[in-house]
Each structure stands twice: as structure tokens, then as C-alpha cells.
C-alpha positions as CSV (number, residue, x, y, z in Angstrom):
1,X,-23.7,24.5,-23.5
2,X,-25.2,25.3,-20.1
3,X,-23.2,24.4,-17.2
4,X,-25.9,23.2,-15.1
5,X,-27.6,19.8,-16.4
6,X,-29.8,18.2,-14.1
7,X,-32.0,18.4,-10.5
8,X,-31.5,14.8,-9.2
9,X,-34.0,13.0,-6.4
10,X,-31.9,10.1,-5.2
11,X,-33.9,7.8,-2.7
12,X,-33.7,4.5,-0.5
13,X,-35.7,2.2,-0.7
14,X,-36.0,-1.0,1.6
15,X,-36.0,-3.6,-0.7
16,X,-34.5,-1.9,-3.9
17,X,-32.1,0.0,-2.3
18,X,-30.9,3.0,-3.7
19,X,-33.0,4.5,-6.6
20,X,-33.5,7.9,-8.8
21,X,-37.0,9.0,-7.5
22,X,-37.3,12.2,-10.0
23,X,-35.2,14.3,-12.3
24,X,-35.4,17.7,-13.6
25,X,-35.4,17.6,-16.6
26,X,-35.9,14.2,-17.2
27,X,-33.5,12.0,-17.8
28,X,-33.7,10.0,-21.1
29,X,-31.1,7.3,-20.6
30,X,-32.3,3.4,-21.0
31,X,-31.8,2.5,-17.3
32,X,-33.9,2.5,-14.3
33,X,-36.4,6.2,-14.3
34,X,-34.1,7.1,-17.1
35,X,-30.9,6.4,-15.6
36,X,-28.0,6.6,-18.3
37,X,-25.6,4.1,-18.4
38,X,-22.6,6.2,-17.6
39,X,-24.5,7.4,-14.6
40,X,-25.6,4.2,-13.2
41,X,-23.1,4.6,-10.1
42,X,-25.3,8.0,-9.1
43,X,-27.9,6.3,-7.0
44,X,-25.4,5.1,-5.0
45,X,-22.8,8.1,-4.6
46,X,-26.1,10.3,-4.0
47,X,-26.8,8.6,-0.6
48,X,-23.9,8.3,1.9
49,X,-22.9,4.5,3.2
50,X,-24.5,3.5,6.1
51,X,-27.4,5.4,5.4
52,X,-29.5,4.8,8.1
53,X,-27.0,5.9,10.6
54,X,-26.6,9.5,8.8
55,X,-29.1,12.3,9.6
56,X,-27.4,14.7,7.2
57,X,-24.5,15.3,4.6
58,X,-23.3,16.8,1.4
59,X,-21.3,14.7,-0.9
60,X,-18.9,15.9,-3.7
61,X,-18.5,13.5,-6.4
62,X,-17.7,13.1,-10.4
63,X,-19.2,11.0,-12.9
64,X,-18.7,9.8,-16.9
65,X,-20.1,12.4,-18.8
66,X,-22.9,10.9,-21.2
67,X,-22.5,13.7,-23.6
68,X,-18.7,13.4,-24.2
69,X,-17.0,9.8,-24.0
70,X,-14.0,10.1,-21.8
71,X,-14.5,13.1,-19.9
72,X,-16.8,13.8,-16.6
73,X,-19.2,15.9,-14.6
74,X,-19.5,17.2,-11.1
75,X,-22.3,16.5,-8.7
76,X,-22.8,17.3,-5.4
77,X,-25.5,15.7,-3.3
78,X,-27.6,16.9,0.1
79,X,-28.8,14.3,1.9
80,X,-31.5,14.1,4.3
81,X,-33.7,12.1,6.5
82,X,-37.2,12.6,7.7
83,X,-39.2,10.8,10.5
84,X,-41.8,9.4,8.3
85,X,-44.8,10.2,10.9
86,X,-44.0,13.8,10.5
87,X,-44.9,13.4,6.3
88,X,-48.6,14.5,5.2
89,X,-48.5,12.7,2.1
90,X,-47.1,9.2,2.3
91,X,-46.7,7.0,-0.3
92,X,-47.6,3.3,-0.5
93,X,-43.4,2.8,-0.4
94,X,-43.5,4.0,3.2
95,X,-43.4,1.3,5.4
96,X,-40.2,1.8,7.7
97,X,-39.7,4.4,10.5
98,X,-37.9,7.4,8.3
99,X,-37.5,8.3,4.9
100,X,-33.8,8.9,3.4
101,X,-33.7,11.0,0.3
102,X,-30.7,13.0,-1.1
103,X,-31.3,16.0,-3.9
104,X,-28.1,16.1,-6.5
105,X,-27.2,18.9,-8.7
106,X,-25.4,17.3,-11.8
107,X,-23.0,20.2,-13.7
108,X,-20.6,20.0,-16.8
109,X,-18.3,22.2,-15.0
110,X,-16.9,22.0,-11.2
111,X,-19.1,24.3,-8.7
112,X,-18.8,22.1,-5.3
113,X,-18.5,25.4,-3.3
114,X,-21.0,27.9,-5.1
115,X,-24.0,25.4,-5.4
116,X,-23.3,23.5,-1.7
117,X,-25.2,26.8,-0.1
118,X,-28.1,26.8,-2.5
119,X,-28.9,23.0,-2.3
120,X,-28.8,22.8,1.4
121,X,-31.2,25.6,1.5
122,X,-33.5,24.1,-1.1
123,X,-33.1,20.1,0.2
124,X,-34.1,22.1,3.6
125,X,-37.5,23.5,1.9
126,X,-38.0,20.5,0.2
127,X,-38.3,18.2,3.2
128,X,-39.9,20.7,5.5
129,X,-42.7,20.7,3.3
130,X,-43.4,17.0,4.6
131,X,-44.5,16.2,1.2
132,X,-42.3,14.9,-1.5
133,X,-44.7,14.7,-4.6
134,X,-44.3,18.6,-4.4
135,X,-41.4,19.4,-6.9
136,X,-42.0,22.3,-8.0
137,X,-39.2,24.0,-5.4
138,X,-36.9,22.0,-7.5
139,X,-38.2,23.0,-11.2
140,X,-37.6,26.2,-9.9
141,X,-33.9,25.9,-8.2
142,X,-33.0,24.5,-11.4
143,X,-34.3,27.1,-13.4
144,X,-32.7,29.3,-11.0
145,X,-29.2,28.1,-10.6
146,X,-29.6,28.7,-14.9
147,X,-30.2,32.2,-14.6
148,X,-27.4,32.1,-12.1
149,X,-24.3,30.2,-13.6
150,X,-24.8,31.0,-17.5
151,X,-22.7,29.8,-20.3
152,X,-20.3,32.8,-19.6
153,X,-18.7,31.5,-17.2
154,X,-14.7,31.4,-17.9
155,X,-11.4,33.3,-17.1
156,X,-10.9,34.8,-13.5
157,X,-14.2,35.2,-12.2
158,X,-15.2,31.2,-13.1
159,X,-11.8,30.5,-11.4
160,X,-12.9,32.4,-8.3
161,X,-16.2,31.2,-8.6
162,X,-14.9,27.4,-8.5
163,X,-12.6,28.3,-5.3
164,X,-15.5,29.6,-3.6
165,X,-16.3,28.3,0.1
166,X,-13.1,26.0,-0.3
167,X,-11.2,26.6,2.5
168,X,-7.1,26.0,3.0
169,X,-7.0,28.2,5.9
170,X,-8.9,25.2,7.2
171,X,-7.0,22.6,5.8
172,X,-3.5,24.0,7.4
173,X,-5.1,24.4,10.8
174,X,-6.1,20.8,11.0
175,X,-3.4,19.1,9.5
176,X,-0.5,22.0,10.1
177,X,2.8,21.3,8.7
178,X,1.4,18.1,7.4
179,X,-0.6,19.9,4.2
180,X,2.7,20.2,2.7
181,X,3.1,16.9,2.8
182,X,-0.4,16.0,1.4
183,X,0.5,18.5,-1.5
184,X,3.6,16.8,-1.9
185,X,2.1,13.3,-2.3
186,X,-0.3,14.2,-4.5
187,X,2.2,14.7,-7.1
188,X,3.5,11.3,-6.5
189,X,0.4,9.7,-8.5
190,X,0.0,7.0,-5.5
191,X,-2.8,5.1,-4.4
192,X,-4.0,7.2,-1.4
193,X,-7.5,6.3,0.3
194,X,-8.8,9.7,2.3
195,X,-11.7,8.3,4.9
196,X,-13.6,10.2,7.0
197,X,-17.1,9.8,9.1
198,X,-18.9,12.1,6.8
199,X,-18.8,13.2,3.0
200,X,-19.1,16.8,3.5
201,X,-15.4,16.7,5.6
202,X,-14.1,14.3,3.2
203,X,-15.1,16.6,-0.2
204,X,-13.8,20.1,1.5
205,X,-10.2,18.2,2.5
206,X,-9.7,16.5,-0.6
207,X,-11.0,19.7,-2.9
208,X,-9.0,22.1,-0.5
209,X,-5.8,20.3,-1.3
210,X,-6.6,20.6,-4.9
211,X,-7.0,23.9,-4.9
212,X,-3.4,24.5,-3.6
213,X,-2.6,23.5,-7.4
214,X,-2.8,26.5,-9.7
215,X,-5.8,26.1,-12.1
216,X,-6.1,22.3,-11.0
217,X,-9.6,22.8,-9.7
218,X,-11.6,24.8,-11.9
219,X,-9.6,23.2,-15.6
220,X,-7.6,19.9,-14.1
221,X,-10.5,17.5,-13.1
222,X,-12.4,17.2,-16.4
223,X,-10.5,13.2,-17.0
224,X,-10.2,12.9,-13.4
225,X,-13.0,10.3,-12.3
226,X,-11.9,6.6,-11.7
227,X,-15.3,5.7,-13.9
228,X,-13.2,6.6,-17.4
229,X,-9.8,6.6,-15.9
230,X,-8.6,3.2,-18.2
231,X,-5.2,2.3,-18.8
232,X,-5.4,1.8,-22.0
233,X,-3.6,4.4,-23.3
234,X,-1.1,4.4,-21.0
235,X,-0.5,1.1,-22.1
236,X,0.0,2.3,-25.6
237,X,2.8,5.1,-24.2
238,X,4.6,2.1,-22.5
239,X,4.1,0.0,-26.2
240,X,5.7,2.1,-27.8
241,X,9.2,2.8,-25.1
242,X,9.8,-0.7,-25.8
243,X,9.9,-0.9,-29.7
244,X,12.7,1.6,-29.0
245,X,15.9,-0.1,-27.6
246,X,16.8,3.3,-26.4
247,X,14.5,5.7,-24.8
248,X,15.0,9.4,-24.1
249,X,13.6,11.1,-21.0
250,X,12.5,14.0,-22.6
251,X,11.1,11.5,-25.5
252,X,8.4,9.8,-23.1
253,X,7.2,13.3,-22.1
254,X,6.4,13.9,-25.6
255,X,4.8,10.8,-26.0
256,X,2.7,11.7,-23.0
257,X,2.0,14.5,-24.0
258,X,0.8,13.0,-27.3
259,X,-1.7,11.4,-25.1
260,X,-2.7,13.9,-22.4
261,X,-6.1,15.3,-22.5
262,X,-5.5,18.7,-21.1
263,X,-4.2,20.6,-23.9
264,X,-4.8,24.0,-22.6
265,X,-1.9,25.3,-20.5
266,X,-0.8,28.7,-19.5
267,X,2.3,30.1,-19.9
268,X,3.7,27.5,-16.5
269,X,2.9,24.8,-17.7
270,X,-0.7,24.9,-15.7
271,X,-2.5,23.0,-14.7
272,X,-0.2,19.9,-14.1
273,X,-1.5,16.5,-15.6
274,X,-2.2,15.1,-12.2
275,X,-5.3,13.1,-13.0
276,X,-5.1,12.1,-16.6
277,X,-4.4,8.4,-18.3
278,X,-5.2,6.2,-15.4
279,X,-4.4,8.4,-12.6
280,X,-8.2,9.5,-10.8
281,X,-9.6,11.8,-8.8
282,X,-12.4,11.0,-6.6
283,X,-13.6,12.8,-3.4
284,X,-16.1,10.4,-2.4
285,X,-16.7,6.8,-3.6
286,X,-19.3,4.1,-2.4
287,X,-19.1,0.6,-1.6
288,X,-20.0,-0.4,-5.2
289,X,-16.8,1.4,-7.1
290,X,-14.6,-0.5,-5.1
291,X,-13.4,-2.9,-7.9
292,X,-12.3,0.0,-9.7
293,X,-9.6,0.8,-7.8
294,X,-7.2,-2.2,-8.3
295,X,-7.6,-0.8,-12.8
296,X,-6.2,2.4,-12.0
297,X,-2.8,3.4,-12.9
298,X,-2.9,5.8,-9.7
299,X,-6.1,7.3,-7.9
300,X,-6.8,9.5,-4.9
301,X,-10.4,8.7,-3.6
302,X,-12.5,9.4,-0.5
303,X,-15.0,7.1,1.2
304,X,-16.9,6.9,4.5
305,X,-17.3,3.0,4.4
306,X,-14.7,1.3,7.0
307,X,-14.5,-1.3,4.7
308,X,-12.2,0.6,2.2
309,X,-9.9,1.1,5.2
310,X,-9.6,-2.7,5.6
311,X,-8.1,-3.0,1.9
312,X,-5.4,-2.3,2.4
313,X,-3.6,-3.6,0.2
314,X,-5.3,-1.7,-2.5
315,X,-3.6,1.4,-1.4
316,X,0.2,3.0,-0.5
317,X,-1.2,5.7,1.6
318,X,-4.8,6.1,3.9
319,X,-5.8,9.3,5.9
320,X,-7.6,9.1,8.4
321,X,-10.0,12.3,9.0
322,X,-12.1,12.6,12.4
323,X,-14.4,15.2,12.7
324,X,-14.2,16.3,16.2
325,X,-11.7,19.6,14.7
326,X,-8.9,17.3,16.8
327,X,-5.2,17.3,15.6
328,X,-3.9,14.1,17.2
329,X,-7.2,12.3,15.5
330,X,-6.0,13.0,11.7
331,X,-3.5,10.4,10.8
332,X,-1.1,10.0,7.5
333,X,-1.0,6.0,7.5
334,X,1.6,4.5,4.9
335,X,0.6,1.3,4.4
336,X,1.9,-0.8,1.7
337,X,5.3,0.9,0.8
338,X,7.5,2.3,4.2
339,X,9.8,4.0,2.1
340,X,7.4,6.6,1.1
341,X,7.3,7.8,4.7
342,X,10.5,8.2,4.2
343,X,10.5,10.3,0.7
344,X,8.2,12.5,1.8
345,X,9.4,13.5,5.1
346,X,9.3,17.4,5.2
347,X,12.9,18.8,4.9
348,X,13.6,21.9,6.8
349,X,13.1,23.8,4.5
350,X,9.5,22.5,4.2
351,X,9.2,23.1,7.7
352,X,9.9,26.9,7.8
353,X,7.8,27.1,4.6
354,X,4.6,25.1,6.2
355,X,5.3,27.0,9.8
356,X,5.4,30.8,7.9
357,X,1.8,30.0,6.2
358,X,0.5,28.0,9.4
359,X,1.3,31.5,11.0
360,X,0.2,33.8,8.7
361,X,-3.2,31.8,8.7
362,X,-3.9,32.0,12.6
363,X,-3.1,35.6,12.2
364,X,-5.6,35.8,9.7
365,X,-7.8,34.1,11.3
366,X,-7.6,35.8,14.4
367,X,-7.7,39.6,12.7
368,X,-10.9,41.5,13.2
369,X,-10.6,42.5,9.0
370,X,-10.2,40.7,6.0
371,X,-6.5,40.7,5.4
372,X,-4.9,39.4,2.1
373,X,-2.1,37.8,3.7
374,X,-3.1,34.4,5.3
375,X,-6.6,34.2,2.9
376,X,-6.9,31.0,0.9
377,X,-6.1,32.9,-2.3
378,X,-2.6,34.1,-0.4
379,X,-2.1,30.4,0.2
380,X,-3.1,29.5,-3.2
381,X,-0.4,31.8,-4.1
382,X,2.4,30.8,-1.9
383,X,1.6,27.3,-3.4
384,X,2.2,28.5,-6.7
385,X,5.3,30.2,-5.4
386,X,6.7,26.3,-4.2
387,X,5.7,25.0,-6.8
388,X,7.5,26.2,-9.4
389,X,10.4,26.5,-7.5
390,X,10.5,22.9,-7.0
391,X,9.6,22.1,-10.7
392,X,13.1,24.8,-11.8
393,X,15.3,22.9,-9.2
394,X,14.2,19.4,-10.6
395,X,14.9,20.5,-14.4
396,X,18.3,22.7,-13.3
397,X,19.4,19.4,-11.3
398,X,21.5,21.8,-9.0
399,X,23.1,20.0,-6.7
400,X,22.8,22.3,-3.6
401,X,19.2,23.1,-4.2
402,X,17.6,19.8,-4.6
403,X,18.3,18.4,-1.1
404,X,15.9,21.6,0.6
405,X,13.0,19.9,-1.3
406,X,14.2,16.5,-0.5
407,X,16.4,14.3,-2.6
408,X,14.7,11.4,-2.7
409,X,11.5,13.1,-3.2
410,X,12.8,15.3,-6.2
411,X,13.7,12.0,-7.7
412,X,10.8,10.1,-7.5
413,X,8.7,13.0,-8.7
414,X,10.9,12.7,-11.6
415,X,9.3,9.5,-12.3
416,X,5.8,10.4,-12.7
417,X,3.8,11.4,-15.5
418,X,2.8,14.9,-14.6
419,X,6.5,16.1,-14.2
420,X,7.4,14.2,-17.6
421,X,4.7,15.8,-19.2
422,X,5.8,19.3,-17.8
423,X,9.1,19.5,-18.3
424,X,9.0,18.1,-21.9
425,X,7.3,21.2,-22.8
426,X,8.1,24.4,-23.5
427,X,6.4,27.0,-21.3
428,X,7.5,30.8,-21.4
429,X,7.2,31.9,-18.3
430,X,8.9,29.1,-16.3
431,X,12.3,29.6,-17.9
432,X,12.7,32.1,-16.5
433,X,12.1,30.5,-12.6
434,X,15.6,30.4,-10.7
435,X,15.9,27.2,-8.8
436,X,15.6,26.7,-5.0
437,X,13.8,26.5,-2.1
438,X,12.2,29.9,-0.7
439,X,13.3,28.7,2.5
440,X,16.6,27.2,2.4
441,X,18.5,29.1,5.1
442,X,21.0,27.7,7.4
443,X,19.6,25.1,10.2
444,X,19.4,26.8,13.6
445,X,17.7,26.2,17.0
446,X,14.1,27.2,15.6
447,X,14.2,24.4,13.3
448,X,14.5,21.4,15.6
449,X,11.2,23.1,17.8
450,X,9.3,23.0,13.8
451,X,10.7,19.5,13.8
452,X,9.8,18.3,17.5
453,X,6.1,19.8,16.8
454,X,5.5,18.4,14.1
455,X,6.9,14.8,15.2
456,X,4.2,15.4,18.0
457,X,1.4,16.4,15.4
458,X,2.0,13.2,13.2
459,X,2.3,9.9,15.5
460,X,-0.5,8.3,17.4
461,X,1.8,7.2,20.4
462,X,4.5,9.2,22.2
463,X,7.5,7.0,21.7
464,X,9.0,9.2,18.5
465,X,8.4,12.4,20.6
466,X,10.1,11.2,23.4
467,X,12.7,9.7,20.7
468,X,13.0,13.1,19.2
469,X,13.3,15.1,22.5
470,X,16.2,12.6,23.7
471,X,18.1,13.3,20.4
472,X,17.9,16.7,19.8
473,X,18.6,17.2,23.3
474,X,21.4,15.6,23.3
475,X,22.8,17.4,19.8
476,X,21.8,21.0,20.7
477,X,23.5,20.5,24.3
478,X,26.7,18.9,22.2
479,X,27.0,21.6,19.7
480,X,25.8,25.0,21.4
481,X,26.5,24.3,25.0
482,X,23.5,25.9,27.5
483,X,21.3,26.7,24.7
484,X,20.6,22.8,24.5
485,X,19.5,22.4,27.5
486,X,17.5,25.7,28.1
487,X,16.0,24.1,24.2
488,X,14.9,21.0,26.0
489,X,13.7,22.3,29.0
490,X,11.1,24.8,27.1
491,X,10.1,21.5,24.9
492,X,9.4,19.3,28.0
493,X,6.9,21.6,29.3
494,X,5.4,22.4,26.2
495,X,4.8,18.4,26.1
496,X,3.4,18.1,29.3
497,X,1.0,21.0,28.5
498,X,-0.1,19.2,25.3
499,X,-0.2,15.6,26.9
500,X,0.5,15.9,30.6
501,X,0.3,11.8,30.8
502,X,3.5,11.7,28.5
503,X,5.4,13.9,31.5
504,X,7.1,10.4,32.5
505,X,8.1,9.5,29.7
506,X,9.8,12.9,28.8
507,X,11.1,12.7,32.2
508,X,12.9,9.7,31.5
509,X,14.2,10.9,27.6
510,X,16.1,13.4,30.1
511,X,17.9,11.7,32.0
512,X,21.7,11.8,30.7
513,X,22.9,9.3,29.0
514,X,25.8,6.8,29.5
515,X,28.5,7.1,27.9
């Protein structure tokens, strides 16, 4: 089957609110202009919330698919509005003071990055032409992106293709050390809420960390969306645990794995079962799929609507994205469940991991060519790398290996469906992973610097850097002499350079303390 299935025209309007204005080809389904009923949330995931306040935007979302029961498609939408004195042709439906319409390109397969380019360049045409019954720039994108994405599209080119225009480097430079910790908590299956002021920032976070999971991306989302995310079959696992009086570990991964959709795997164990039976993926919800949330085993959504925000207790974990490019404005909130916080804090370990890519990014970045090192796909592979040496520590249970990735995190992972499901398995290559971190070296000064930034990077307020300062102050000065205070010295003014109105509070961390 072709990849690409329809050209969507999603419009609002002031008394009907959000409505399909014209599809190519047409849509069949029994609902309004031929709506399906799997897609009847697709008016209103077309058109960002708050409508009128938006000039501009590209949504990623997912939807059921009508064609097979239990899986879903991808569409991507490029929204617009148009002053409506500036249109040649109005219809009689034009009575307020601009025109909103978005243009969606539906796909049986996951092409966020490859079609965001083409659509914004068409929806640009399209509205510039100030006329809206002329469609035929959408007949022909759609005939178009056919010739373009054909049914051939598999193995590592599709895999490339899907990656395309998703960007990591851009993840790690606005949340730093923190995108471990997003990685890590996806594999949690938590209720985590990412909100941001626009779709476009919301879909290239929430995809980016995705793609840090090998083969997640372009093979793991197919079961993904919360619209056919049920729990009933989960229900059925758990049905049958208790007709046993005694249950195995390594029998419920079977039985999961009885159930799990994705039965293609390579030779890992990729990609994981992160968002099958009742665990979602979303990277953009509206207002209306709201109730859908509390019927979810686990989910990770997006939304730009405040008012997700203010439930929260519909959710364990809620990140806050601004879109002003500014570190201290992108928060990890835990809301519902304060040990979390505390299971996911980044060990050392993590640290030197997260600070060697953070580096090797802003030297990328910074390079006048196109080196490999730092590139997404480099990241990509470092993931994998972390990845499966976390997943060989958690099966070996070694004792002095498990306590780099976090003890407490390694055993709640354990607890999850996707590493039940991976470890009951048998994969070729990942017996043959040693365990252990890649970073597990001996704690020196450098690591209480990775620690102090990245205190600073991850609070609001200034009290836990000024905390942290104090403390490790204090031990570096106990255990190693000058170097303490030379340590401490080099931090305060690398405070006060960040966040000169903090310099009295650091001042007063210094002062010695009592004994």
C-alpha cells in the first residue's frame, strides 16, 4: 500500500468550530464531509488551541488507522491564518476579521521531518493565492509527495528518511545534561505531560527524544496513539498472573510478549515496546482528548492548552518548554510522585556521559564542516551504546555496575513492561553486551562542577545552587585541602556571571561554617 493517504483542509469556523473543508482524495467515511469515525479527533488536532491567538504552526500528531483496527497513522498539519480583506474570493462563511485554515498530510508510515518542508511550502502557495476554492496546488502536492515516497520505502534509507530534520543536537543544547534524564524517563512508562506555546516546538522535542531509541521512530510508533491504546489486554496479562499462585519474572515477559504487537525485532531486541498495551505516544493533543488520558495504562503526550498543565493530577511528570531558546525557561516538574525525582536523578556516571555528548555537540556545532562526531546520527549511536549497556547490567544484576546507572532507577525499570518484554527474549547480539556504564570512572573534582551545573540548569530558584555550592565546598576543602577552595572560588564567579543577582546569596553559602 502507498504510504501517503490523504491531502486534508482543516478549517474554523465561528459557529461550528473546527471542520474538514476538503480532502484529496476524498474521504468516504460516514461523518461530517466524509470524516471517518476513527478520524473524528482530526479537525481538532489539525488546528492548534487557542486558535485565534496563533498566526502560524506545524503540528505532529497520530491517529486510529481506519484501514487496520488497532494500529495508527501519522499526520502533520501547517496551520495558517489570513486577514480576510486580503482574499479575492470570499465565501458566504466569511464574516469575521481573518480566516484560520490548517492543510494536513495523513501517512500510513511516520514522515514528520521529510513532509514538514514540503507542506509549509505548499500551505504557503495555497494561502498566497488569496483564494481557497483553488485546490488544485493540493491535487498536485499529493500526487507529488506519491511519486516521491513510493511503496519502496524500507530498510536504511526509510530509517534515515524518518530521522530526517529531527534534531538531537538541538534537544541536548536546550535541555543539556537533562536529555538523559528525559531518555531515562521515558523508559519508566509514566504519565508525563510535555507543554509548550507552540506545536511545532512541542513535536521536534518529543520526536527528537524518540529518536534517541534505536529503530523506535521509524518501526516503534505504529500502536502508539492514546486513541487505540485500551487496557484491555493488559488486563488479560494481569488475569492470568493471578490464576497462578506463583509467578515467574521471566513468565510475565512471555506473556507480554504473547501480547505485544511489535513482533519484528533485530538481533537487540529493537525497537523496545515502549508504547504498546496501554502505554501512548502522543506529540500533540487537543482539548477534546483530554478524557483519554486517565484510560491509559501509561502515556507521554504534548499539548499547548494551559489547561492540561492544571490537571495535574492526571500526570507524574510535566515539562515545561518556552520557546525563547532559554535554558532556565525549560523545567522537569514532578508532580504527583516526589520519589521519582529522586530515581531518576543523573548518577555521575550519567553526568560525564551527558557532559562528553553536550561537548561533542557544541563542537559540532561550531565546526565550519560536517563532522560525524557530534551529528544526530553520532548521538543516536551513543544512545544505542547506553542503552544496551544499561539493559546487560540490569539482566547480569552486578553489583558494582548497577549503582553507575542508578540503583533505584535500574530497579524500577525492572518493573515495566518494555524491559520485561526484552529480557524475556532471546536476542543474539545482546548476549554478548558486557555490563556497565561507559563512564563509570572514579569521582574526582570535575564531577562535582557537572553536578553544580547541572543543579543550576534544573531549578527555577537559587536556593539548591547555593545549597550545592555550600556543600561541596565544604567536602572538596575537607578531603583535598586547597583544591576545595580554589573549586569554590572558580564556581562563585561562574554563578555570578550566569545570574549576577544570586552573588549575595553565594556570598553568604561562603561564609565558614560553625562548628
Amino acid at each position: 500500500m502507498h504510504p501517503i493517504l490523504n491531502v486534508v483542509v482543516v478549517s474554523f469556523h465561528h459557529k461550528r468550530g473546527c471542520e474538514v473543508e476538503y480532502s484529496h482524495p476524498k474521504l468516504d467515511g460516514s461523518g461530517e464531509a466524509g470524516l471517518p469515525d476513527e478520524w473524528h479527533l482530526l479537525p481538532s488536532l489539525a488546528l492548534p488551541d487557542g486558535v485565534h491567538n496563533c498566526q502560524k504552526d506545524t503540528i505532529f500528531f497520530l491517529l486510529p488507522s481506519k484501514e487496520e483496527p488497532g494500529k495508527c497513522v501519522f499526520g502533520i498539519s501547517c496551520y495558517r491564518q489570513i486577514d480576510s480583506k486580503e482574499l479575492l474570493n470570499k465565501s458566504d462563511d466569511v464574516t469575521r476579521a481573518s480566516v484560520q485554515k490548517a492543510v494536513c498530510v495523513l501517512s500510513r508510515i511516520p514522515l514528520f521531518g521529510p513532509l514538514k518542508a514540503k507542506l509549509e511550502v505548499i500551505t504557503q502557495a495555497y494561502f498566497e493565492q488569496k483564494d481557497f476554492s483553488k485546490v488544485d496546488v493540493l491535487a498536485q502536492m499529493y500526487t507529488n509527495l506519491c511519486d516521491i515516497f513510493d511503496e519502496n520505502l524500507t530498510g536504511e534509507y526509510f530509517s534515515n528518511l524518518a530521522h530526517h530534520e529531527i534534531s538531537i543536537q538541538e534537544l541536548f543544547v536546550r535541555f543539556r545534561h537533562r536529555a538523559l534524564l528525559l531518555f531515562k524517563l521515558f523508559l519508566l512508562e509514566r504519565k508525563v505531560l510535555f507543554i509548550a506555546p507552540t506545536g511545532l516546538r512541542l513535536g521536534e522535542t518529543m520526536l527528537a527524544i524518540v529518536s534517541m531509541f534505536p529503530k523506535l521512530l521509524e518501526e516503534g510508533l505504529y500502536y502508539a496513539t492514546i486513541g487505540v491504546n485500551t487496557n484491555d489486554k493488559t488486563k488479560a496479562v494481569n488475569q492470568e498472573k493471578k490464576s497462578s499462585d506463583i509467578v515467574i519474572e521471566e513468565d510475565v515477559g512471555v506473556q507480554l510478549t504473547r501480547y505485544d504487537p511489535l513482533k519484528e525485532k533485530d538481533s537487540c531486541g529493537f525497537p523496545l515496546s515502549l508504547f504498546t498495551q496501554g502505554c501512548s505516544f502522543d506529540p500533540y493533543l487537543s482539548i477534546q482528548s483530554m478524557d483519554y488520558i486517565s484510560k491509559t495504562q501509561s502515556c507521554i503526550v504534548g499539548a499547548t492548552n494551559a489547561l492540561f498543565a492544571v490537571k495535574k493530577d492526571l500526570f507524574d511528570v510535566i515539562v515545561k518548554i518556552e520557546d525563547d531558546g532559554s535554558l532556565v525557561h525549560n523545567h522537569i516538574e514532578f508532580v504527583n510522585d516526589s520519589a521519582l525525582e529522586r530515581v531518576l536523578a543523573l548518577t555521575s556516571a550519567d553526568l560525564r556521559f551527558a557532559d562528553f555528548v553536550l561537548k561533542k555537540v557544541e563542537e559540532q556545532m561550531k565546526a565550519s564542516t560536517s563532522e560525524f562526531d557530534g551529528s544526530d546520527e553520532w548521538i543516536r549511536l551513543q544512545m544505542k551504546n547506553y542503552l544496551l549497556g544499561l539493559v546487560a547490567t540490569s539482566r547480569s544484576d552486578l553489583q558494582a555496575a548497577v549503582p553507575h546507572f542508578g540503583v533505584a532507577f535500574v530497579n524500577e525499570w525492572r518493573r515495566t513492561k518494555n524491559h520485561k518484554i526484552w529480557v524475556a527474549n532471546k536476542h543474539e547480539d545482546l548476549a554478548s553486551v558486557p555490563p556497565g556504564h561507559m563512564f563509570s570512572e572514579q569521582m574526582g573534582v570535575y564531577d562535582v562542577y557537572l553536578r553544580f551545573e547541572h543543579a543550576v540548569n534544573g531549578v527555577e530558584g537559587a536556593s539548591k545552587v547555593i545549597g550545592t555550592v555550600n556543600t561541596a565546598g565544604k567536602n572538596l576543602g575537607t578531603s583535598i585541602g586547597e583544591t576545595g577552595s580554589r573549586v569554590k572560588a572558580k564556581f562563585t564567579n561562574w554563578w555570578n556571571r550566569k545570574n549576577p543577582a544570586a552573588q549575595e546569596g553565594i556570598e553568604q553559602a561562603e561564609e565558614p561554617q560553625s562548628e
